[in-house]
N, CA, C and O atoms as a GROMACS GRO file, in nm:
protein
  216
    1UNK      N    1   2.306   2.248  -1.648
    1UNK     CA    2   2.190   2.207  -1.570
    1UNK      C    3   2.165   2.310  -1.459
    1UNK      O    4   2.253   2.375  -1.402
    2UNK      N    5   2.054   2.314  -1.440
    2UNK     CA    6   2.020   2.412  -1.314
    2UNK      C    7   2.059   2.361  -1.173
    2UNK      O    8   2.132   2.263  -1.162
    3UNK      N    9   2.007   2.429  -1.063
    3UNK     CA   10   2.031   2.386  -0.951
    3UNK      C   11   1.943   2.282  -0.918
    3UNK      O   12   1.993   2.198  -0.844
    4UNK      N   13   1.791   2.258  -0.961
    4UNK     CA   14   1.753   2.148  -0.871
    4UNK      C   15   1.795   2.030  -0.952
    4UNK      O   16   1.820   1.923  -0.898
    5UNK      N   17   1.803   2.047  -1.079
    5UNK     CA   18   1.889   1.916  -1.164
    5UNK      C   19   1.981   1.849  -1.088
    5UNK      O   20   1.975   1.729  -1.062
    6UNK      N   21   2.093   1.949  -1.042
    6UNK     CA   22   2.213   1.896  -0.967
    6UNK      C   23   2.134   1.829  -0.793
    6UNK      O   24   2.164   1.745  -0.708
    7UNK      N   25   2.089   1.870  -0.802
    7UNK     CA   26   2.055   1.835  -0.626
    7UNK      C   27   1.969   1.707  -0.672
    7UNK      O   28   1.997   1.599  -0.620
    8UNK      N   29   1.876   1.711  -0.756
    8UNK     CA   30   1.862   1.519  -0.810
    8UNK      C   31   1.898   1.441  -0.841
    8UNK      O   32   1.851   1.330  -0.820
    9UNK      N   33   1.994   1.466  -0.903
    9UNK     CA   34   2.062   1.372  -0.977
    9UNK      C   35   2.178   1.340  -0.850
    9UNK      O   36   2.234   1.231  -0.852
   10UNK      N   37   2.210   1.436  -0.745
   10UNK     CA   38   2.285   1.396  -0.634
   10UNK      C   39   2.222   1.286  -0.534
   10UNK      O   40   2.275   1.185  -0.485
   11UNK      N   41   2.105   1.334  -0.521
   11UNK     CA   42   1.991   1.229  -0.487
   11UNK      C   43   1.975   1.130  -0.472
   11UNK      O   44   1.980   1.043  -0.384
   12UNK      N   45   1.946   1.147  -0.592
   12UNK     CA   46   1.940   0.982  -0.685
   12UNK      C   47   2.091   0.882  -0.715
   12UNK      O   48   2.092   0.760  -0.732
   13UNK      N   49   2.200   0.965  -0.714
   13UNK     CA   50   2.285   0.921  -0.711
   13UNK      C   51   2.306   0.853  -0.551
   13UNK      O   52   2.358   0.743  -0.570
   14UNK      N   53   2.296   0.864  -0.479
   14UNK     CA   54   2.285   0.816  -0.322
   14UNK      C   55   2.213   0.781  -0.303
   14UNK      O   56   2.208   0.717  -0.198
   15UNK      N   57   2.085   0.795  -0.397
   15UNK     CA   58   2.035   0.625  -0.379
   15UNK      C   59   2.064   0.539  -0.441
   15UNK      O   60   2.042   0.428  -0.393
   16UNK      N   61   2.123   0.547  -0.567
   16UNK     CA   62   2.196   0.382  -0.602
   16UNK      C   63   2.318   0.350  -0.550
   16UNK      O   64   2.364   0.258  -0.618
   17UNK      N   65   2.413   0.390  -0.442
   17UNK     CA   66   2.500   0.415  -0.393
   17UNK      C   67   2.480   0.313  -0.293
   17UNK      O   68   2.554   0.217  -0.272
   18UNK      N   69   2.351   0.350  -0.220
   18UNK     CA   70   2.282   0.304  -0.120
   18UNK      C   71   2.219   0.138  -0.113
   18UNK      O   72   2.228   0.052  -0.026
   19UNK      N   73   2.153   0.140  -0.246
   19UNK     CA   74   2.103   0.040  -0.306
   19UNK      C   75   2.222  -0.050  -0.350
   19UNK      O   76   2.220  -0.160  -0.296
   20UNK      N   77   2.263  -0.041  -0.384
   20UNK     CA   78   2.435  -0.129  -0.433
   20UNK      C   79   2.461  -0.210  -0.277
   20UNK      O   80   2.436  -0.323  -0.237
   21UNK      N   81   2.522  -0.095  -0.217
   21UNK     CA   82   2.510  -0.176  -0.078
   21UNK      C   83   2.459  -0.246  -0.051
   21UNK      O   84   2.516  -0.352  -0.023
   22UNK      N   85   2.284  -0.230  -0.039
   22UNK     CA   86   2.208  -0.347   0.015
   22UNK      C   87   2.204  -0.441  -0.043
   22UNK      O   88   2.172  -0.542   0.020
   23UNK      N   89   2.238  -0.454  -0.211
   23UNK     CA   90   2.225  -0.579  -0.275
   23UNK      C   91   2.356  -0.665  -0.266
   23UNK      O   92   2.350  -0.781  -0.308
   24UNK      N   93   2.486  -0.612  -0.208
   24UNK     CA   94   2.580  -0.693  -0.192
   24UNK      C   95   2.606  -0.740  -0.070
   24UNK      O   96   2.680  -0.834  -0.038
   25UNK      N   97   2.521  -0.646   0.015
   25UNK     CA   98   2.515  -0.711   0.159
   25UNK      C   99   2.407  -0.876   0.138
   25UNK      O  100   2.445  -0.981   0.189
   26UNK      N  101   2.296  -0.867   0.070
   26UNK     CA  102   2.248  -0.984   0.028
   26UNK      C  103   2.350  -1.106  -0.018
   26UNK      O  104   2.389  -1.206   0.042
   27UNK      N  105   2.368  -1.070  -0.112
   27UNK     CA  106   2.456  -1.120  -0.202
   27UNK      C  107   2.598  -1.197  -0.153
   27UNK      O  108   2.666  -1.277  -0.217
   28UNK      N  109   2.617  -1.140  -0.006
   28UNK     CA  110   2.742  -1.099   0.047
   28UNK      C  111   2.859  -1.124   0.002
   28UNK      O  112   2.924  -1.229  -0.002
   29UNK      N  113   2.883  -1.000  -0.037
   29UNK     CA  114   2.984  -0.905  -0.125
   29UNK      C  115   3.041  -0.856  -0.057
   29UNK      O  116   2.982  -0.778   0.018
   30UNK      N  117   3.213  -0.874  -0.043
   30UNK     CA  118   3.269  -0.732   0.023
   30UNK      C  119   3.258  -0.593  -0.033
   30UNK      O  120   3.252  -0.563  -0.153
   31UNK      N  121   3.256  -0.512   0.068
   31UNK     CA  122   3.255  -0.360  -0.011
   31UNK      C  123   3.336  -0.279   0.024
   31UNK      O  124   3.387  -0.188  -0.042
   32UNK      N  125   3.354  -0.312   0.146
   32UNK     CA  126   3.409  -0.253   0.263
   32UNK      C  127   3.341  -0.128   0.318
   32UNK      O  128   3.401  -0.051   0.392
   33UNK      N  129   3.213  -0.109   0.279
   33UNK     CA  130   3.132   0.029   0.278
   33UNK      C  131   3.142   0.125   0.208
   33UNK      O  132   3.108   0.229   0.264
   34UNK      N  133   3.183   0.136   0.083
   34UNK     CA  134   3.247   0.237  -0.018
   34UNK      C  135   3.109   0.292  -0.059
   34UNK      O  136   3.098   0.412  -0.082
   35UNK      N  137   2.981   0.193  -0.071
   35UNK     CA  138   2.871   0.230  -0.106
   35UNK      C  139   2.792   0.308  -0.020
   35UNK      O  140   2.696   0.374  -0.063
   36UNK      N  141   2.828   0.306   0.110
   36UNK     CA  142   2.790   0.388   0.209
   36UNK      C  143   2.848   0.571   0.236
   36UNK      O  144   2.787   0.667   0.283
   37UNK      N  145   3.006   0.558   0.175
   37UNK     CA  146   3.070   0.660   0.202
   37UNK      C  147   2.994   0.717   0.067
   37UNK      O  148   2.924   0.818   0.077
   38UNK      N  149   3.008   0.649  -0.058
   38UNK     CA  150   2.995   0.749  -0.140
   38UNK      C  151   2.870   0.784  -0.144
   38UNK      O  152   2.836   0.882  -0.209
   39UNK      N  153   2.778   0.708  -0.072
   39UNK     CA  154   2.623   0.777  -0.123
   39UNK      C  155   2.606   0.886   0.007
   39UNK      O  156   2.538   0.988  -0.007
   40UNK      N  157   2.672   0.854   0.130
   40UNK     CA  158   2.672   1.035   0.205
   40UNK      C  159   2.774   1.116   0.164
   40UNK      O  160   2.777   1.237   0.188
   41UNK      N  161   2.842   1.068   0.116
   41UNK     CA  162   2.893   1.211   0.018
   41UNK      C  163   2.832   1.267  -0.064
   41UNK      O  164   2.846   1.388  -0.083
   42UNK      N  165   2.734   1.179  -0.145
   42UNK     CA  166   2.684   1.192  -0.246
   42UNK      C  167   2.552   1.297  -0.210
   42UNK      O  168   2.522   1.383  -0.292
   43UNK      N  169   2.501   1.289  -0.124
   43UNK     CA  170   2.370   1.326  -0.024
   43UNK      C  171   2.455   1.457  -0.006
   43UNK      O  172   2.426   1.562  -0.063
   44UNK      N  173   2.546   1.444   0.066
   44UNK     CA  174   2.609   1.572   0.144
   44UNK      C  175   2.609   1.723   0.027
   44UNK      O  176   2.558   1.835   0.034
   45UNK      N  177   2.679   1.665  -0.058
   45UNK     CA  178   2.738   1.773  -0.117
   45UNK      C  179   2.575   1.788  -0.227
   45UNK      O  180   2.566   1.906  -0.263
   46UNK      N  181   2.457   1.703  -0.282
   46UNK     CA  182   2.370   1.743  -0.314
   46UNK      C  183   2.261   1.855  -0.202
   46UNK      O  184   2.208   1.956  -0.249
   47UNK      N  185   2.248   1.829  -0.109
   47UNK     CA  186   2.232   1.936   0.019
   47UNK      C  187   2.327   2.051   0.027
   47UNK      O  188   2.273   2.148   0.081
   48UNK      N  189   2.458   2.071  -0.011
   48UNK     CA  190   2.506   2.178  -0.002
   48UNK      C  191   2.503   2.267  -0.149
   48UNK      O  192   2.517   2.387  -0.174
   49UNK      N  193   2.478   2.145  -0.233
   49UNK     CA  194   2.466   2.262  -0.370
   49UNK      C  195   2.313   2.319  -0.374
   49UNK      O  196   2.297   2.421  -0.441
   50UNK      N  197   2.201   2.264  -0.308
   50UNK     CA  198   2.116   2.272  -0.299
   50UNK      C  199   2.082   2.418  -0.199
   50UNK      O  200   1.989   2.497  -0.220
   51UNK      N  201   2.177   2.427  -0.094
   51UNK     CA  202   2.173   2.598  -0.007
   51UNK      C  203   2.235   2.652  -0.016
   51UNK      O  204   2.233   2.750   0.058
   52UNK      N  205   2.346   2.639  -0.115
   52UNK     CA  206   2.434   2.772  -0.189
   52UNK      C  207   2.329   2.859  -0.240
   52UNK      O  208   2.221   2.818  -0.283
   53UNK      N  209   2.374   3.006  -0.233
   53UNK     CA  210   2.298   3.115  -0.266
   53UNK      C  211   2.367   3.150  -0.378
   53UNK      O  212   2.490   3.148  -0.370
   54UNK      N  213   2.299   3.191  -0.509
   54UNK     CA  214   2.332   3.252  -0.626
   54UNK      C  215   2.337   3.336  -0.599
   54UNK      O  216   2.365   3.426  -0.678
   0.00000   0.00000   0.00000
């Protein structure tokens, strides 16, 4: 996959990361925030593959 592939699909991955969260915070679900860590990780490292220089 190319580079902006990876930086969407990182994306998008942090947003269902994100979204999970909010539906178990409804729901109330423990999570302990796992859905929070992994979707700014998930964000993070799609932003850094995203300004790596080839």
């Amino acid at each position: 996959m190319n580079k902006k592939m990876w930086v969407l699909s990182g994306i998008l991955l942090a947003a269902v990361f994100f979204g999970f969260e909010a539906f178990a915070m409804v729901v109330s679900m423990k999570t302990y925030n796992v859905g929070y860590i992994l979707g700014a990780a998930s964000f993070f490292g799609a932003v850094l593959m995203g300004a790596r220089n080839e």
